[in-house]
C-alpha positions as CSV (number, residue, x, y, z in Angstrom):
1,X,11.0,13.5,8.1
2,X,13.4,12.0,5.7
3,X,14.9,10.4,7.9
4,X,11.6,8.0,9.0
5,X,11.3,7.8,4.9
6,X,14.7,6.4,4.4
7,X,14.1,4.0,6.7
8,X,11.6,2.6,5.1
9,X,12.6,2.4,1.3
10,X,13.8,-1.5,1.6
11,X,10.4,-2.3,1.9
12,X,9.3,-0.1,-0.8
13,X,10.4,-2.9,-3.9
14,X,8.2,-5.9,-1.6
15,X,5.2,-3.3,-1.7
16,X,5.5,-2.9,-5.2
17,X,5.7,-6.6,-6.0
18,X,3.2,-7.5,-3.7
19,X,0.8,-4.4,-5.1
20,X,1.6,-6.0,-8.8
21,X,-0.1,-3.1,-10.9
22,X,-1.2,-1.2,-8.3
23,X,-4.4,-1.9,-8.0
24,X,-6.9,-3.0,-4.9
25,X,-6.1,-6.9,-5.3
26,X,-9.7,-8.0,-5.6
27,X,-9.4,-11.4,-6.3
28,X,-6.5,-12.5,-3.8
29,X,-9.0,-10.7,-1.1
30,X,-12.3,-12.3,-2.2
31,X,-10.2,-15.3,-0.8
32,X,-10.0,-14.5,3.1
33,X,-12.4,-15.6,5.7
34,X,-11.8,-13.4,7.8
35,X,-13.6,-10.5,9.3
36,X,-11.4,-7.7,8.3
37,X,-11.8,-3.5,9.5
38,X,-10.4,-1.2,6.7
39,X,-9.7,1.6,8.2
40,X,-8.7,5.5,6.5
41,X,-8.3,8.6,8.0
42,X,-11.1,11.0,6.8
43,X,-8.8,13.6,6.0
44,X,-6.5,11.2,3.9
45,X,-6.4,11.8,0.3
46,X,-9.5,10.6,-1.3
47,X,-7.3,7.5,-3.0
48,X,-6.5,6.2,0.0
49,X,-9.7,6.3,1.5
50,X,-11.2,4.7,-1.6
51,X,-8.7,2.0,-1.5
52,X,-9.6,0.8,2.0
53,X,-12.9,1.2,1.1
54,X,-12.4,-1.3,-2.0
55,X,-10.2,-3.7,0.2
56,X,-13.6,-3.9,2.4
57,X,-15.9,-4.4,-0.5
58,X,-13.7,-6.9,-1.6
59,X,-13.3,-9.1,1.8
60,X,-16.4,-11.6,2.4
61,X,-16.2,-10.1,5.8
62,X,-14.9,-6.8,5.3
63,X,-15.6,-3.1,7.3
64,X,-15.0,0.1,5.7
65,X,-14.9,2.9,8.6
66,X,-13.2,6.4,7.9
67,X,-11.6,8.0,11.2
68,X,-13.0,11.5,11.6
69,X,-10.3,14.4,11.6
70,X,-7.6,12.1,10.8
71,X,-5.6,11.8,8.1
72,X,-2.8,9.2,7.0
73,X,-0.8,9.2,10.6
74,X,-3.9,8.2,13.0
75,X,-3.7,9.5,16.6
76,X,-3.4,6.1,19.1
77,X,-6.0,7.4,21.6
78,X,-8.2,7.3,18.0
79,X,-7.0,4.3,16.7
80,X,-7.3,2.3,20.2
81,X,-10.8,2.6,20.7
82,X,-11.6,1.5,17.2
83,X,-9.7,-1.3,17.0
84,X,-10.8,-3.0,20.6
85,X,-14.6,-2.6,19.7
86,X,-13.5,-4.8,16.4
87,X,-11.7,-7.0,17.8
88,X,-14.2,-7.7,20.6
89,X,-17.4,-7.0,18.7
């Protein structure tokens, strides 16, 4: 496991920068016209969940949908499904 997290602590100073305080960037998202699907595991800690749910509420065209018994690291044969109906609804 520490291995995967190593890997990925470059990217960890652009998340922060990018993230500014932290915070669900409410403004900058009122801004796309997009349809956008914010998804969460429903096992994930409750601040994640709450955060995509916020990005959602925040997007003109946003979709909050929690993934039932997943957490952070969503199964593929999950995920798949999901995102095709999106994309294609």
């Amino acid at each position: 496991m520490w291995a995967e997290m190593e890997a990925i602590a470059p990217s960890l100073a652009h998340d922060d920068a990018v993230m500014d305080d932290g915070l669900v960037p409410r403004e900058r998202l009122r801004e796309v016209y997009v349809p956008v699907l914010a998804l969460a595991g429903a096992m994930s800690p409750a601040w994640l969940r709450e955060a995509a749910r916020a990005v959602a509420e925040a997007v003109p065209q946003g979709t909050y949908r929690a993934l039932e018994d997943q957490n952070h690291m969503v199964e593929p044969q999950v995920l798949g499904p999901v995102l095709a109906e999106f994309l294609t609804g």
